[in-house]
N, C-alpha and C positions, 0 to 999 in steps of 0.2 A: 504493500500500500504506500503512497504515495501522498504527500501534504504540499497543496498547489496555491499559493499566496494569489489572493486576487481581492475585487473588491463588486460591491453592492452597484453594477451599471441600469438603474432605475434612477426617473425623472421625479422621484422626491423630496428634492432638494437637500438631501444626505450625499455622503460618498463612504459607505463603513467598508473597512476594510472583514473580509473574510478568508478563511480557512478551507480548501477543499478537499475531502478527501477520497481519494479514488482508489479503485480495486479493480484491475485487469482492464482497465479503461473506462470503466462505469461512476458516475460519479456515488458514493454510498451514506455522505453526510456533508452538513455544511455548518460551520461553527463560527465565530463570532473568533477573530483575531489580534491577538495584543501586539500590539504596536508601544506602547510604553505610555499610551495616553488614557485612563479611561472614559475618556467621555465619548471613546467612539467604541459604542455597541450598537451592532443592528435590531433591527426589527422582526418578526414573523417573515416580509417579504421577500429577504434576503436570506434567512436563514431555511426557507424552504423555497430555493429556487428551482432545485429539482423538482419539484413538482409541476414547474412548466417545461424542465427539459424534458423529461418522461410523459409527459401529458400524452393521454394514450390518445388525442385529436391533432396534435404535431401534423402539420403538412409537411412528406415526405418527397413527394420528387414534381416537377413542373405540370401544370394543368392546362386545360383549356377549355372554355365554355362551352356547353350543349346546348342546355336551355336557355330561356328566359333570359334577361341579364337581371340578376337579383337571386334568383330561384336555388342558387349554389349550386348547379350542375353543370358536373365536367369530368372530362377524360384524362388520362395521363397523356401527355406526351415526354418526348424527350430536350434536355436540355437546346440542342442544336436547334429542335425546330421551334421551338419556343421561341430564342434569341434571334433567330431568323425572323418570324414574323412580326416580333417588338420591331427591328431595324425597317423592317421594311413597310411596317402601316405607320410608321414615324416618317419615316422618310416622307412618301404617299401626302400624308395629309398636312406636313409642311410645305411640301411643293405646290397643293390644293387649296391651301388657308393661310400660309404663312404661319412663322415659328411663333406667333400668339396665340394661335389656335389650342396648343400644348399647356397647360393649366400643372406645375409641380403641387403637390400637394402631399408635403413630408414636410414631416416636426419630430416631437420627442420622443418615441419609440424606443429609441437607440441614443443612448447620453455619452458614448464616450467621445474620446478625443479625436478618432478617427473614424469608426464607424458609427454616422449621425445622419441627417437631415442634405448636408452640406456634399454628399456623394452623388447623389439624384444632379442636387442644382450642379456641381461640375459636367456631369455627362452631359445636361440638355442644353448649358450654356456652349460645351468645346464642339457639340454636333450640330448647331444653327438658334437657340437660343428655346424662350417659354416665356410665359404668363407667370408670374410669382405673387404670395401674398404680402399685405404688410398688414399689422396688429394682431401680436401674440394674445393666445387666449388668457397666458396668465394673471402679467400684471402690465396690461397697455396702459391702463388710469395712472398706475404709478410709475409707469417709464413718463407720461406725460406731467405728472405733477413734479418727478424729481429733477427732470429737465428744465421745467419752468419757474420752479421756488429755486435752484441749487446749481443747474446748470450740467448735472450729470446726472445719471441712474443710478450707480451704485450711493448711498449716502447711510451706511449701517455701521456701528463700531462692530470689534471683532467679539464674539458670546463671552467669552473670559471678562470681559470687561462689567458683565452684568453684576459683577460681586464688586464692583465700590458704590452700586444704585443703591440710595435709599431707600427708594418705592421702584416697582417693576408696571407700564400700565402694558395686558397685553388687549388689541382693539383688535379682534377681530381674528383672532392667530391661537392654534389649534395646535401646537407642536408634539402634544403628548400623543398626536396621531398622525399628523401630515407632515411630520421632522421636521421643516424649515430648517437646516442645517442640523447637520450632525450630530454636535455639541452643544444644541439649544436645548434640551431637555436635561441634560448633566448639568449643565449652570443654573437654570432656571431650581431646580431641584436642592443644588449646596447653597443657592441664594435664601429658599425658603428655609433650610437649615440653619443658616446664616441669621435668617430674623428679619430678613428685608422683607419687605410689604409687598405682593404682588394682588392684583384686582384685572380682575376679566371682565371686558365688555362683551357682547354676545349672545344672537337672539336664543341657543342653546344651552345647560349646562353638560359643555365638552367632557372629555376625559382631563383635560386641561384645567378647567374652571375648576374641576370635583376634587383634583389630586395635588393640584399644586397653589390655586390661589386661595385668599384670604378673604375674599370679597367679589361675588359673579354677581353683575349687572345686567339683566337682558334687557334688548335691544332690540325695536324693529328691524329690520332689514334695509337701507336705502335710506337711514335718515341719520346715520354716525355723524354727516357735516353738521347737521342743524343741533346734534349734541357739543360737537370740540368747539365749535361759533358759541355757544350757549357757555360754557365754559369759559371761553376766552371773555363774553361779558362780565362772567364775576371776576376774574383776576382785575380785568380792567375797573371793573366799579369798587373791588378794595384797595385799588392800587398796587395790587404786587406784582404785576410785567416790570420785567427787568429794562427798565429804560433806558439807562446807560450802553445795553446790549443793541437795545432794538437801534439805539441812534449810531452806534458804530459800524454793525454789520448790516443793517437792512433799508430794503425802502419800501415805503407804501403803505406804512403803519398808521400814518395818520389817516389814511382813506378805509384803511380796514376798521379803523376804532371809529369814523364814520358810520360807517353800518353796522359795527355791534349796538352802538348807544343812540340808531335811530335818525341820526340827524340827516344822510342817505336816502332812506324811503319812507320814514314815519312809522318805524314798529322798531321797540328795543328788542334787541334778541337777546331776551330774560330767558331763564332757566323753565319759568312758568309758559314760555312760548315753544321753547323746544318738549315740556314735557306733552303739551297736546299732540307733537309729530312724532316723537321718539317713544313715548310710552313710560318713559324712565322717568319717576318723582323729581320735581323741581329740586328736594330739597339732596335726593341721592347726587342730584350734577352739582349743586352747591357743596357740597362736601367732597365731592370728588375734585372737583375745580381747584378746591382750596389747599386739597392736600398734595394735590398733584403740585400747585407753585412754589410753595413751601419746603414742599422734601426735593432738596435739593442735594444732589445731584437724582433724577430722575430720567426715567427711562421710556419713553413712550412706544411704545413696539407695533406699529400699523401692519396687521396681515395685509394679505394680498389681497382676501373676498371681499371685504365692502367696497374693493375698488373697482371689483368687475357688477356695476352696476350700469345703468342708465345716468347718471350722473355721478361715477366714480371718481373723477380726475379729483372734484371739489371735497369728495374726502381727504385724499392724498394730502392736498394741496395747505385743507384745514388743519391736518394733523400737522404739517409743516411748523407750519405759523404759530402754530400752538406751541411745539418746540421751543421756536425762536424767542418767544414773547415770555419763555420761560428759562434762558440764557442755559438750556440743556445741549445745545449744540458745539460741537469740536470739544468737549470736555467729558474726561474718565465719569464715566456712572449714567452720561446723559446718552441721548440720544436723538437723532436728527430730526426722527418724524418722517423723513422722504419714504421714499422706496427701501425697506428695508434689507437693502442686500450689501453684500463687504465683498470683495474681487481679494482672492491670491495674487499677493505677488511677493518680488524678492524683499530683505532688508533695504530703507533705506530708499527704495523706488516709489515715486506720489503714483499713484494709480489713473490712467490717463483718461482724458474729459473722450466717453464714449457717444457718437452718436447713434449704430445699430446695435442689436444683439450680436451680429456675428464678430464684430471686435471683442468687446464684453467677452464671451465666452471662448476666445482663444481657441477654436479649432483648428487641426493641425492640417488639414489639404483644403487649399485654398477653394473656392468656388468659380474662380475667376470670374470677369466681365459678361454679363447677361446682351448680346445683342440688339434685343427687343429693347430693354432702358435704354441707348445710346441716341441721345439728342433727343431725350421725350421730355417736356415742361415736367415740372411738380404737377401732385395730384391736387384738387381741390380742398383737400384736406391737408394737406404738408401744412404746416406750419416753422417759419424761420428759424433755425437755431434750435427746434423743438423737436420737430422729426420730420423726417426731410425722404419722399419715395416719389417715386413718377408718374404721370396720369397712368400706365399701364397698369399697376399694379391695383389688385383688388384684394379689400379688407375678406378677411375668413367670413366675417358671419355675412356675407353679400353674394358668396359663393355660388351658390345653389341659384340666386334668382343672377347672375351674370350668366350662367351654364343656360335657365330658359331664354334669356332675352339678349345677352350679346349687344351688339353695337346697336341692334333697335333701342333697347332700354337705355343706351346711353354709356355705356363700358366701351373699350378699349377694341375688346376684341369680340370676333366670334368662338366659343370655348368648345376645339370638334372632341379633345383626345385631353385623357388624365393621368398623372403617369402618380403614384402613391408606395413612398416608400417610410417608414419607420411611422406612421400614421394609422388610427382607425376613424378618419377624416371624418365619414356619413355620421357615425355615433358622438361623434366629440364635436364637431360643428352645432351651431342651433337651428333649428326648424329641419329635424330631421324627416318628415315625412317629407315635404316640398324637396330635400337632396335626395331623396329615392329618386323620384320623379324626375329630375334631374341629370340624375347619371344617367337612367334609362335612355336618355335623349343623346349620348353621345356616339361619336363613332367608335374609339376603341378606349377600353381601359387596362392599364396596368398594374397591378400590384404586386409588392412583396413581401411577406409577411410567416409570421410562424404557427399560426390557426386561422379559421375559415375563422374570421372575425364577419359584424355587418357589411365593411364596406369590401372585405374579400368575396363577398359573395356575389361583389356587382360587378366582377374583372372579368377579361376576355382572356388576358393570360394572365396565369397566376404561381408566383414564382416562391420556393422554400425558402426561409432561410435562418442563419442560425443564431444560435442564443448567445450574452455575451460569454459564457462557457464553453463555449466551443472557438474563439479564437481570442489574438489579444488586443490590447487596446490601454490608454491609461485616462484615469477620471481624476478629473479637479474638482471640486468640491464649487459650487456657481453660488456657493456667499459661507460667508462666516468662517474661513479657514487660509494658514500658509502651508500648506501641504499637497501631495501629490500621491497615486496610487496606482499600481499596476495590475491590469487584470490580464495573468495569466491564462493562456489558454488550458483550462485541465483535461479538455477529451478531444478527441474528434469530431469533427459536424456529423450529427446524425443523419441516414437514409443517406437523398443526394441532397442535403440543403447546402447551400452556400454563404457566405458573408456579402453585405453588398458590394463591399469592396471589388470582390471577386467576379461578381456579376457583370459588374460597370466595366472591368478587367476587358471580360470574354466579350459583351456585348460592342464595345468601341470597336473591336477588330470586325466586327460583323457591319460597321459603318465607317471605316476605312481609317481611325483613329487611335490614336495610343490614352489611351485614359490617364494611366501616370505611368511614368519611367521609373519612378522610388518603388519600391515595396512598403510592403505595410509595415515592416518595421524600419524600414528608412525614415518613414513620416512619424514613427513615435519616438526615435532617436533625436530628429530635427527638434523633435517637440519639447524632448527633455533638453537639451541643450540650451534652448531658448529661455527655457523656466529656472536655468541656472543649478540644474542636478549635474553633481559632474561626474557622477560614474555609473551611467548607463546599466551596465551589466550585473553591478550591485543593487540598483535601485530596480531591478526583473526580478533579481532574488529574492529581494527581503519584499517585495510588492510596496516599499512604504519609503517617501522623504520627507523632513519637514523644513520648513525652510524656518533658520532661527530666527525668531523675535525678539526684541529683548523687554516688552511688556506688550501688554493687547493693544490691537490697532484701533487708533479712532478716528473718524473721519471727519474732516476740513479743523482737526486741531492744528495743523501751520497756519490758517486763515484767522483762525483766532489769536491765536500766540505772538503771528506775526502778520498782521492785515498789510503793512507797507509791503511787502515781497510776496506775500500769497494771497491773492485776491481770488473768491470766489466766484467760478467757469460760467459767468450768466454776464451779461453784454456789462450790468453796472458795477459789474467787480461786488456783488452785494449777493441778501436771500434778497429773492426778489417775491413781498408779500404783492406789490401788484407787478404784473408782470409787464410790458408793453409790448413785448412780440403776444399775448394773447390777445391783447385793446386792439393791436393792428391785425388780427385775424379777424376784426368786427361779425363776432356772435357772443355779443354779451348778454344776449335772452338766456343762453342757455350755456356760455362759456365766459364767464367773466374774467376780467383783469386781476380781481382780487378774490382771496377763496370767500364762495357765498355757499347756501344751503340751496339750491334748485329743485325744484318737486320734481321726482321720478316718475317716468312713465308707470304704467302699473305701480304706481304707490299708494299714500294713503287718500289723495283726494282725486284719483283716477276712475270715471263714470263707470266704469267695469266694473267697479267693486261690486254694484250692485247683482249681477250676474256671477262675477266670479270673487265672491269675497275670502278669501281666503291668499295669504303671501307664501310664494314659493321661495325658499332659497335652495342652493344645491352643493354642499361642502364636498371634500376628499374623503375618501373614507380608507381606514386604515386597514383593509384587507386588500385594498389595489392599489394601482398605480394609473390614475385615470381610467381606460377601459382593461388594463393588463391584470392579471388572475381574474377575471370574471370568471372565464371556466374551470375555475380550478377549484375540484367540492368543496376540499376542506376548509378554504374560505368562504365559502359559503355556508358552510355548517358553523365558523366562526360567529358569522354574524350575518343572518339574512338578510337581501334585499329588500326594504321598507319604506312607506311614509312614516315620520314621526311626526304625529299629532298631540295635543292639546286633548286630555280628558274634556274643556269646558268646549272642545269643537266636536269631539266627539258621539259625546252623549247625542246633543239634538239630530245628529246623523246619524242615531240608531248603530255605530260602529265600537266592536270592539276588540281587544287586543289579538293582532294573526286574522282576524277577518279580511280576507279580500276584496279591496277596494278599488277604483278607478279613483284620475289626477286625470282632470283634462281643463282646458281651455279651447280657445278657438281656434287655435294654431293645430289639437289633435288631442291625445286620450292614451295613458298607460294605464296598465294593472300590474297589481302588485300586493302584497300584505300590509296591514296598519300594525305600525307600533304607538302605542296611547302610553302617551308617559307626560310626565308633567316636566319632563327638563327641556320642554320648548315651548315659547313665548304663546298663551292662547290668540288664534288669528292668523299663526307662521305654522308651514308644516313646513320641512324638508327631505327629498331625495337625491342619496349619495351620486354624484356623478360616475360616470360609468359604465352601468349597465346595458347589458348587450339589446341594440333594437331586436326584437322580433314579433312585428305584424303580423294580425292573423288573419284568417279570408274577412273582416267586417273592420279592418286595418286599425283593430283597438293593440296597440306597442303589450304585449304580455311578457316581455324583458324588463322592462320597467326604465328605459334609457328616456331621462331626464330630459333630453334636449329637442324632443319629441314637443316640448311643451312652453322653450322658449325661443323668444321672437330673434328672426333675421336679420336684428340690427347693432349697430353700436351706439358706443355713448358720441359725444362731441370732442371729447380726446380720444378716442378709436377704442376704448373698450368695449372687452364682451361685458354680456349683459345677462347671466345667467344666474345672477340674486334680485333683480328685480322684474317676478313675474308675477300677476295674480292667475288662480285657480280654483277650481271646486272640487271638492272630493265627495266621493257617493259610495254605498257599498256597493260589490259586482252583482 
């Protein structure tokens, strides 16, 4: 037997290093690996990863369509003629439509450094070009709020740092199940030990709120701005913003303390105004206000979900400010408010002002130059200095109606062919009925994948491929860490699966192209190199570097320490509370210059209520990784697919506990089981994102896939909008 160093390659914002142990090439255990640190232990996901290499539903060797396109019927064929006919209905329908035609549609499947997202876009750009998306599902609100208060994305100190906070606030952040970094639950945890105050906001009680805070707050869904605004009133009406701060580092303050105290539009934003929208007692935000400005050094911790709402950005933006006005920014124990993410890098290097994801996360084989972008104006939505893509590109949740309506609707292109790799696009987009419908409409589809997932079921050809255990690859940790990890390859790729790598390999030659000259470990050598590991061959063995620190990281403390040489990356060298690239975007209805509270569609004073009263949100759930282990029973038997309901929603709808019920709205209709528990806000139900679509002959979703049920649009900073939905629940 054999002990094979590698590490946890899922998109949940961890990177735990593990253990594998193999017997005659089978993999037989998988264990939790010391590295010398303990705050990196994995989870369930990682530590029963076999249970997706072994998944007795593993697609094993290349397919091709029969029936229907959806229906999941197909033949084996062999790789040759598979890659044959990819090259050649590609070819085909770029000569027919031009290289817009071609729609990539890959994201996170695949987190390492090499085998990702970024393998698709090199093949379709070096072969005549594609159609690309912009606004990630995660945190577009707060890639737009952290850009527009801060001037970059990343703005998180390093987790270690949580142990000089006085008080911990977490808003919205769930780490005791969706990790947020690796080492977020070990700090959070010595901090409670520690004595420090930690308080959950959240329309739930998490496994987060129950186990590690002191104090769970629930919370509407879609109205956190009009609480941190409401908050920022009482600091301001006792006088405890930090004014000396605010007049050094910031501008716009006097315009935001305008519309806290009224003088703006004629309504104070009192704690008794926010509690009519938020649900939360005036005097609960009064006390929280208070002690939040007070406990100083403090830590405000903004998750990711309030900000994938219908007017996300102004969460962000509010928790910003609130920071600032609370002098918790660039200093040990505080915290920024933005985006809360921290970048790896070496000792000693400022971490550089990002404008896309693909710098941010340091992937190691370039994408190169998209021909389709070359000499296209900005989108309508670009915004200067804020994020910046070209008319061509089309936002994810528009998807599906660009695929029906093309350049009639008013899009770029006509969208003939899909090409999907590390994606289960149909099930993870929103308005997932309309994308069936959709796909059906095109001419050819490609996928690659490791189970006959929803949107595998809608390919023309469909290709195997393998798990990060079956080759190597090295994962960086995408916030909260300076280290590096190696995932050995422990077995062979099972059946005939391949890597994508490999595929993109064999398919260039089928289109007269060298895909890359490196090898695969050429490009994780380059990669280490770059990251400042200097012995390659040691850091394969041990799977682990860390790069020294010599205390936690914190970010924009040069700007503070030293404002004359380090001015913060936003045009006035400031935070910018109003910002003037938003004022010159002119949509201040719905996108202000300074952060406001904006009523959300489907919110609380949305005429649907009356039909669909009842608020959807749709958190991560700790048996998956987005749609990944859904087949996998024994998570399932961990914890069933559910709505969690409100006993006081309940009763009058005749439901109760494991009763099978429908969630529908106008957009479509899932079924699923009721969990009636009272750790969710009466009025909010929620279902785990994830869940595999499957429609039945009378097209009611009996997977229970969430996004079935929210709407095709984003917010006005380009976020998804899958916490602000209403719905009805009925029993089946």
């Amino acid at each position: 037997m054999k002990i094979v160093p590698s590490v946890c390659c899922n998109d949940c914002g961890g990177s735990c290093p593990l253990s594998i142990y193999v017997d005659e090439g089978k993999i037989v255990n998988i264990e939790a690996r010391d590295v010398g640190l303990p705050a990196f232990r994995p989870c369930a996901r990682g530590l029963l990863a076999q249970y997706r290499v072994y998944a007795p539903d593993r697609l094993q060797y290349p397919m091709k369509r029969v029936g229907e396109r959806g229906e999941g019927k197909f033949k084996r064929i062999s790789w040759d003629d598979a890659l044959s006919e990819i090259a050649e209905k590609l070819t085909a329908i770029r000569a027919k439509y031009g290289p817009a035609s071609v729609f990539n549609l890959s994201w996170s499947g695949g987190d390492g450094k090499v085998h990702n997202f970024c393998l698709a876009a090199r093949f379709l750009n070096m072969t005549g070009g594609q159609t690309t998306w912009w606004g990630g599902a995660s945190f577009q609100g707060g890639y737009f709020g952290g850009m527009a208060t801060y001037g970059k994305l990343d703005t998180g100190n390093e987790r270690a740092d949580l142990l000089n906070s006085k008080m911990i606030l977490l808003w919205g952040c769930n780490p005791a199940e969706s990790i947020f970094g690796t080492e977020t639950r070990y700090y959070l945890t010595q901090a409670k030990e520690k004595g420090i105050r930690i308080v959950c906001v959240d329309p739930r009680l998490t496994e987060t709120a129950a186990t590690l805070a002191h104090q769970w707050i629930p919370i509407r869904p879609g109205t956190d701005a009009a609480m941190f605004i409401a908050m920022a009133y009482v600091i301001v009406e006792k006088g405890l913003q930090d004014q000396a701060f605010l007049d050094k580092y910031t501008v716009g303050f006097d315009m935001f303390r305008d519309y806290l105290t009224g003088e703006e539009e004629g309504i104070a934003k009192t704690p008794e105004w926010a509690e009519k929208i938020t649900g939360v007692p005036a005097a609960t935000i009064r006390q929280l206000a208070i002690e939040y400005a007070t406990s100083k050094p403090a830590a405000l911790l903004p998750g990711f979900a309030p900000g994938r709402g219908s007017r996300g950005e102004q969460y962000h933006r509010a928790a910003a400010t609130l920071a600032a006005m609370t002098g918790n920014v660039g200093v040990h124990g505080g915290a920024a408010g933005g985006l809360d993410l921290s970048m790896a890098v070496k000792p000693g290097e400022e971490i550089a002002i990002v404008r896309n994801y693909i710098e941010i996360f340091s992937f190691a084989v370039p994408m190169l130059t998209n021909p389709v972008d070359k000499d296209n104006p900005p989108h309508e939505y670009a915004v200067k200095g804020i994020r910046s893509h070209t008319v061509d590109k089309v936002h994810q949740t528009h998807l599906w109606d660009a695929m029906l309506r093309g350049k009639a609707g008013g899009y770029y292109s006509d969208l003939k062919m899909l090409y999907v790799t590390n994606s289960n696009g149909l099930n993870q987009l929103p308005a997932t009925d309309k994308g069936a419908q959709a796909i059906k409409g095109l001419e050819f589809v490609v996928v690659h994948d490791q189970f006959m997932t929803p949107t595998a079921k809608f390919a023309d050809i469909l290709l195997p491929v393998c798990t990060w255990a079956e080759r190597n690859d090295i994962r960086m940790p995408w916030m909260f860490g300076h280290y590096a990890l190696f995932a050995n390859k422990a077995i062979e790729p099972l059946y005939e699966s391949k890597s994508d790598f490999d595929i993109f390999q064999e398919l260039g030659k089928k289109m007269g192209v060298t895909f890359s000259e490196k090898t695969e470990d050429d490009w994780l050598r380059d990669l280490a190199t770059k990251k400042g590991i200097p012995d390659y061959e040691a850091f394969k063995a041990t799977g682990f570097y860390k790069l020294q620190t010599p205390e936690p990281y914190v970010c924009f403390e040069k700007q503070i320490k030293d404002p004359e040489h380090y001015q913060f990356p936003t045009p006035s060298g400031k935070i910018e509370i109003f910002c003037q690239r938003i004022a010159d975007f002119d949509q201040q209805d719905v996108l202000p210059a300074i952060p406001k509270y904006v009523e959300a569609w489907e919110g609380q004073a949305d005429p649907k209520r009356a039909q669909y009263p009842l608020q959807l949100f749709t958190p991560h759930s700790r048996k998956r990784v987005h749609s990944q282990f859904h087949n996998v029973a024994w998570f399932n038997e961990m914890e069933p697919h559910a709505v969690w309901i409100n006993p006081v929603d309940a009763k009058p709808r005749h439901i109760k506990n494991e009763d099978r019920v429908t969630v529908s709205n106008d957009r479509g209709t899932i079924c699923l089981p009721a969990k009636v528990t009272n750790r969710i806000v009466p009025g909010v139900v929620c279902v785990y994102e994830g869940g595999w679509y499957n429609p039945d002959a009378n097209g009611v979703d009996q997977g229970g896939c969430v996004n079935v049920l929210v709407k095709g649009e984003h917010s006005p900073g380009g976020a998804f909008c899958p916490n602000t939905v209403l719905v009805e629940v009925a029993k089946a």
